[in-house]
N, C-alpha and C positions, 0 to 999 in steps of 0.2 A: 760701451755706453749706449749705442743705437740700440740696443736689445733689452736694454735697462728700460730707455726711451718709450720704446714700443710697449712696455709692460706697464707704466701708469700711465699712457695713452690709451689703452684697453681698458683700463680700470674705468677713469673718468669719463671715458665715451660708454659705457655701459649705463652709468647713474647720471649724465648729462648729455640731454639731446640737442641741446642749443650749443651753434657755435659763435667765439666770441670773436669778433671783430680790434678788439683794443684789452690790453693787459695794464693792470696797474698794481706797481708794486707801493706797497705802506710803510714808510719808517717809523722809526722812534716816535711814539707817540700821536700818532697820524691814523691809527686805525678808525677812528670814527666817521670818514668819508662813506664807508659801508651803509652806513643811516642813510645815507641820499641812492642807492642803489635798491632798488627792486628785485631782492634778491629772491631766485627761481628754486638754487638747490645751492649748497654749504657742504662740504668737506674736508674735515681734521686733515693734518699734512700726516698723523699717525695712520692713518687706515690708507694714503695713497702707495703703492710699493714704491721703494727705491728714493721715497721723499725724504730729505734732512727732518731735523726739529727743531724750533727755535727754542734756544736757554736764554731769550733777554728779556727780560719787564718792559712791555710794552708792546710787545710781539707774539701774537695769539696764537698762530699757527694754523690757520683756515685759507682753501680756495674756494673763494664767492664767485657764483654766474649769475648775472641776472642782467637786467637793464640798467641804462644810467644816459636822463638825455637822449632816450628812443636809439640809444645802441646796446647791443649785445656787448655785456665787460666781461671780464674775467678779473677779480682781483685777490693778490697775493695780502692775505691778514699778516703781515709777518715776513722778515725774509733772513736771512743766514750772513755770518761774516765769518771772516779769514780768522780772526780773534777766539772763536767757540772753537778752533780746532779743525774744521771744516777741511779738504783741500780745496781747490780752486775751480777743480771740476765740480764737485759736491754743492759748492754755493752758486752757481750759475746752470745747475740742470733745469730748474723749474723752466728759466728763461727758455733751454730747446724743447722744454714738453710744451709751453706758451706756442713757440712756435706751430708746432706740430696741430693743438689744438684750432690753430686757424687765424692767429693777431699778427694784424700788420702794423699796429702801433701798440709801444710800451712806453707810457708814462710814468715816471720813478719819482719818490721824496726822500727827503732825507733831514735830518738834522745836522746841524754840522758849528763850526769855530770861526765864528767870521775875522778876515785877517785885513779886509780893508778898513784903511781908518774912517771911511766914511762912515760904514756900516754902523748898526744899533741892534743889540738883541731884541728879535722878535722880527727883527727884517724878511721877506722875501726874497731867496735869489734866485732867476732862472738864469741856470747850468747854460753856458757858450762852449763851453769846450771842459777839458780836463785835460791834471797831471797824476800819471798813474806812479805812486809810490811801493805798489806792493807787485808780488812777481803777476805774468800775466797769465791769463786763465784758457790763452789758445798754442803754451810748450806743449807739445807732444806732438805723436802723431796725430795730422790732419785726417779728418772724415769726411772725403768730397762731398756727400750728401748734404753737411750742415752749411759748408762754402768754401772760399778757397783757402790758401795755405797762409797768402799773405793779403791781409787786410784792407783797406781804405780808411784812413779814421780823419779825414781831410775835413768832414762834418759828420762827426760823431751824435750833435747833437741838430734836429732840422731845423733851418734857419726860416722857413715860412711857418712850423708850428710854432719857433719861439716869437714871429711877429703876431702872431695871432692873439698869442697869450697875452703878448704887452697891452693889445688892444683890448681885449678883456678885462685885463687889470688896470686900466684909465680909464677906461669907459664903468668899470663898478668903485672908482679912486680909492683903489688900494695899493699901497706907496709897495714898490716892487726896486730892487738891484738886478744887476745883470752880471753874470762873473765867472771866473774858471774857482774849478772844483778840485782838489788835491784830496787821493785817496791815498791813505795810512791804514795799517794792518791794525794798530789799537793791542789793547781796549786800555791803555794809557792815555788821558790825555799828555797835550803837549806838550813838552817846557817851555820858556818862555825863548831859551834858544833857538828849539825845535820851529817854534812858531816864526820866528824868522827867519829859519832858515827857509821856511817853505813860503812865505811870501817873498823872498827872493826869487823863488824858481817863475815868480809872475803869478803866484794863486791868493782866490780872493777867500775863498774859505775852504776848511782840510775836515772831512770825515774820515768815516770806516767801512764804507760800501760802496755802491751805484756805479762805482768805475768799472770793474771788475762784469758786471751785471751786462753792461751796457757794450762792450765791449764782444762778448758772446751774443748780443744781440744785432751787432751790427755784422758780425760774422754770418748771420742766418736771413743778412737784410732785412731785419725790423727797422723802422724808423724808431726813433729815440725823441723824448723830451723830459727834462727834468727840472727840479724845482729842489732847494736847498730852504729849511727855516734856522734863520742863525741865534743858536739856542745862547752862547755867549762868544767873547770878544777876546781874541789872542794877539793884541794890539798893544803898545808902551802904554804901563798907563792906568790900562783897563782888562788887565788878567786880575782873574782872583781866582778862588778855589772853587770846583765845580763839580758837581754830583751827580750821577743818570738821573735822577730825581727831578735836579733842577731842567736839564734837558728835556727831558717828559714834561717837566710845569710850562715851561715856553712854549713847545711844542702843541702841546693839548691846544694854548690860547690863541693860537695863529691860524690852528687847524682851517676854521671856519673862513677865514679871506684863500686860502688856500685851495677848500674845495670848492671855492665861485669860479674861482679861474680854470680848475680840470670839468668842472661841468659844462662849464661856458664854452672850453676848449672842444672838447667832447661831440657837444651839441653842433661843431662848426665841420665837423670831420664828416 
């Protein structure tokens, strides 16, 4: 993998001379934060070697560098799941080419199932922790180079970026949750069982990504911060039948309180 590494870090240091400071990956429906960035130079994930592709509506498939908030970003148009077939290494390489390229923070979004009753679609939630449902993406052999063998994930997610956030998000009154995150392999959603089975485990809403992501990130000691929009509700009650579509429609509308808070965040770093 380190020589796979090395090979789209030559690529993209060839065509990009700027390095980024902060990575941010775009979910379901979330690509339009790109609009608020001063993008420098744009690259299809088809022309980087050894890059995945995204197959899902909503997911473009570019790495943006430019500014954002007088920092150097780098951001992922797009990112990959365990569902497309992927393996586990395959959907979490960009994160060590991120690395490589120079970020010490990775901000993530997501869409996702909110399983707290309090919760309302179209809520915000910033990610406290996580339940990883799917296998993990650092079996195998260890690469001293990327970190160690056995991990820390005691704060997976940093607990001064997510105060910062809160205070961003009060200070511009954008009504925000705070919660754990359960990742699932998908592209099913959940039955009504499923869904409580996984709010039993203590989770406030269950996706198909970020865990996994996050997880290889914290391996290469990036700091981590993440942000959940809960596209619908897997709660007694309040299940009904649900579409990528509809997921994309919530998503899209939330975008904008969403990117106040990674700009604002941004700006603080």
């Amino acid at each position: 993998m380190l020589k796979k590494i090395k090979e789209s870090i030559s690529f993209i240091k060839e065509k990009v001379p700027i390095k980024p400071q902060i990575g941010i990956i775009l979910g379901t429906g979330l690509g339009g934060l790109t609009k608020e960035i001063n993008i420098k130079y744009s690259i299809p994930y088809t022309e980087i070697p050894n890059f995945p592709i995204p197959t899902v509506e909503g997911h473009q498939g570019k790495l943006i560098f430019g500014t954002l908030n007088g920092k150097n970003v780098v951001a992922m148009q797009g990112r990959f799941h365990f569902y497309e077939g992927y393996s586990l290494d395959e959907i979490t390489f960009p994160i060590r080419v991120l690395k490589y390229l120079g970020i010490e923070l990775l901000i993530l979004s997501n869409a996702s199932g909110g399983l707290n009753n309090d919760f309302e679609i179209g809520d915000i939630m910033i990610i406290t922790d996580h339940i990883n449902l799917v296998s993990n993406p650092l079996i195998g052999k260890n690469e001293p180079e990327f970190g160690p063998r056995f991990v820390d994930m005691s704060e997976a997610y940093n607990k001064k970026i997510i105060n910062k956030a809160t205070i961003i998000a009060r200070h511009n009154s954008i009504k925000y949750q705070s919660g754990v995150y359960a990742c699932v392999s998908g592209p099913t959603y959940e039955t009504p069982a499923e869904y409580k089975y996984i709010q039993s485990l203590g989770a406030d809403a269950v996706g198909m990504s970020t865990v996994p992501e996050v997880i290889v990130a914290r391996h290469m000691n990036i700091t981590c911060f993440a942000m959940s929009i809960i596209s619908d509700l897997g709660v007694p009650g309040k299940i009904i039948e649900v579409t990528h579509n509809d997921v994309i429609d919530v998503a899209n509308n939330v975008e904008p309180k969403m990117t106040v808070i990674i700009k604002g965040l941004i700006g603080t770093i």
